[in-house]
N, C-alpha and C positions, 0 to 999 in steps of 0.2 A: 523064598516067598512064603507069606503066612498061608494057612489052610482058611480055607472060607469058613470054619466055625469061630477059628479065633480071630477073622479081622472084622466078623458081626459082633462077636463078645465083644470086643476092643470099640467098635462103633454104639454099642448099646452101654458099656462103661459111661466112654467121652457123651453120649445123649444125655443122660442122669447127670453126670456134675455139669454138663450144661443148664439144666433145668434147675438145679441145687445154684448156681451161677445168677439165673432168670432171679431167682425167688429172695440172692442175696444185694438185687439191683445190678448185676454187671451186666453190662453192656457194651456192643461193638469186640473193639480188640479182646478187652478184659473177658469177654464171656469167650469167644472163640480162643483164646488161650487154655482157659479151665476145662474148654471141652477138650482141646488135643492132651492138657493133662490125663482127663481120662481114660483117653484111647491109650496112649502109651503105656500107664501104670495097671490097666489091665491086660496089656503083652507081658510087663516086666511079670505080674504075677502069675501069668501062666509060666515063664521061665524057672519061675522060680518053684514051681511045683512040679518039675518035671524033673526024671533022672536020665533021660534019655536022651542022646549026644546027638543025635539025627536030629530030634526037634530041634535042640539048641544050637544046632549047624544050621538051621532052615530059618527058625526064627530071631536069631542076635542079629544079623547084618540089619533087616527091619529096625531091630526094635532101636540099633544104634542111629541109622540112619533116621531114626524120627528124633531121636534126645539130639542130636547133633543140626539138624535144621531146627527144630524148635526154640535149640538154645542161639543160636546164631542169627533166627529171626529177630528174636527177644533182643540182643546183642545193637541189631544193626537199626531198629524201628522204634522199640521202647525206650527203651535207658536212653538212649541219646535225649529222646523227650524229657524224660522225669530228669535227669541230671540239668533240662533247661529252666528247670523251678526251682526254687527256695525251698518249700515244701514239700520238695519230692526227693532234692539232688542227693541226700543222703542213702535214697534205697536205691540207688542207681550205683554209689561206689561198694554202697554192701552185696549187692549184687556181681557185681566185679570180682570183688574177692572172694566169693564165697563160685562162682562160674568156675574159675581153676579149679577145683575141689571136685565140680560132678566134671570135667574134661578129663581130667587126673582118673576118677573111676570108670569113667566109660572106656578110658584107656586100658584099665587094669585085666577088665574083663576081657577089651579082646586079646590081651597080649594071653591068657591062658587058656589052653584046649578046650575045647567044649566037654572032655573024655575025662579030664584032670579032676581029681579030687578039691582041687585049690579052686575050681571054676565055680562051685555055688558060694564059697567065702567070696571071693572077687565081685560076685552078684549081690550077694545080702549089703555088702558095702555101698552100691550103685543103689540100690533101691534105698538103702536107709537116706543118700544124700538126695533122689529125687522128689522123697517124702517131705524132707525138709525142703527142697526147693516150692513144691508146692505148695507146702502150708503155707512160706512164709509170703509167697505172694498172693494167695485167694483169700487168706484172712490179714492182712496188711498191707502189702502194696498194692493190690488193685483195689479192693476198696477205698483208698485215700486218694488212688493216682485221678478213682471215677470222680471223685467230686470235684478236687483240682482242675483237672482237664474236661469237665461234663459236653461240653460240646466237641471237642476233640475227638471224645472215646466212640462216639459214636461212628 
């Protein structure tokens, strides 16, 4: 279970790219998306600034358990939507392929001890993929999906 300073830091992250969200038009799904982006990737950064195997035993099962219903939301709600447009159906199969990729790293990490030397490489790798994952849908798939679907998104 996270400690109450880092699931406020994590919820004060996800507020700001919420707001950064507000201000780039998303809306509906696409903003509450950006915002669980935030909360998450300010877990993964506290993980990744720690050396100590107790946080990193307290805070992974968290922090996996959010990349794994986030991604499996995205999975069962969106993509099917964008994959139902002309205009969309292509970041829906990029999507696809590039899903096995962060399944693959969120794997990596827990197959290695929290204690292990190997555990912050297995980490840097999962964050570099969810950075990508991020960018590429808050600066291209959701803002194209918003205007595509503008009634929908809401």
């Amino acid at each position: 279970m996270t400690t109450k300073v880092e699931e406020l830091a994590s919820k004060v992250v996800g507020t700001a790219k919420a707001a950064k969200a507000t201000l780039e038009g998303l809306t509906g799904v696409f903003w509450h998306l950006a915002k669980e982006h935030g909360e998450v990737s300010a877990l993964l950064m506290r993980l990744r600034t720690t050396w100590d195997p107790d946080v990193r035993r307290e805070l992974w099962p968290t922090v996996r358990r959010e990349l794994l219903a986030h991604e499996r939301g995205e999975i069962k709600e969106l993509y099917p939507t964008l994959r139902s447009n002309p205009q969309t159906e292509e970041m829906a199969n990029e999507h696809d392929r590039d899903a096995g990729e962060l399944d693959r790293a969120i794997e990596a990490v827990t197959a290695v001890a929290v204690d292990s030397p190997n555990w912050s490489s297995a980490l840097d790798v999962l964050v570099e993929r969810v950075q990508q994952h991020v960018h590429q849908e808050e600066d291209e798939y959701f803002p194209t999906a918003e205007r595509v679907f503008k009634d929908r998104a809401k």
